[in-house]
C-alpha positions in Angstrom: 119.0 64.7 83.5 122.7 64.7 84.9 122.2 60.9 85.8 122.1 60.4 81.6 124.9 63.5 81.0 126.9 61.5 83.2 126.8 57.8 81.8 126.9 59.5 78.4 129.8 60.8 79.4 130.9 57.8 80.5 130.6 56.0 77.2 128.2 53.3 79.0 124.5 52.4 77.7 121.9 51.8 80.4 122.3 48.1 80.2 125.7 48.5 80.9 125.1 51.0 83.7 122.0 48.4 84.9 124.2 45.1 84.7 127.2 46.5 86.5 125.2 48.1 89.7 123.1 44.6 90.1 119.6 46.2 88.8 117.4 45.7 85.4 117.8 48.4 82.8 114.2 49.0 83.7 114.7 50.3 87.6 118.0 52.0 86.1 115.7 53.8 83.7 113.5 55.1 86.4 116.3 56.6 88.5 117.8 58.4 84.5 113.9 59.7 83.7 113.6 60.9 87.4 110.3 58.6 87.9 112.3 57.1 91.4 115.7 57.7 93.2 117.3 55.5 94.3 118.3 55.0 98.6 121.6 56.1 99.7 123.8 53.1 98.5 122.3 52.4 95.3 123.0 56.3 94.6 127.0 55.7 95.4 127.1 52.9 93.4 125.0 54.3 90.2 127.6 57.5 90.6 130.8 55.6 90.7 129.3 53.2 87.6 129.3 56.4 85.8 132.4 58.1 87.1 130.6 60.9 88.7 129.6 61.8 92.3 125.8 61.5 94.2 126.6 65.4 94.9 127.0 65.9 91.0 123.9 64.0 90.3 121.2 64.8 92.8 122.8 67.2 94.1 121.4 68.5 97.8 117.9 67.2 97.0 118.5 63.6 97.6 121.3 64.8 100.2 118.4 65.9 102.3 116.1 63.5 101.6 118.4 61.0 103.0 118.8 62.9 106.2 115.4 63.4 106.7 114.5 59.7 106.6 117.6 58.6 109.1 116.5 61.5 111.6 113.1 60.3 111.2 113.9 56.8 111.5 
């Protein structure tokens, strides 16, 4: 739920937040209501659309979940 504490802070909707990164509000949903998340560049470009930070966001979870799958890779 920091994805959504973060664009509300923001003062953007979803559509807004889904329009400026390039996505449908649906995907953009997915990655707020923690049904997906989203690949290492779509992360840094959903946290700077809402002024925040992947750290703040995900926070180590998706961190190491992105080092796994390049070490794997």
């Amino acid at each position: 739920m920091a994805l959504r504490a973060a664009r509300e802070a923001s003062g953007k909707t979803q559509a807004q937040v889904a329009k400026e990164i390039g996505i449908t509000e649906n995907a953009y949903q997915k990655y707020e209501y923690d049904q997906r998340e989203p690949r290492a560049r779509m992360a840094v470009r959903v946290a700077r659309a809402v002024n925040s930070t992947v750290e703040t966001i995900w926070g180590e979870e998706l961190s190491e979940q992105q080092q796994f799958t390049t070490k794997t890779q």
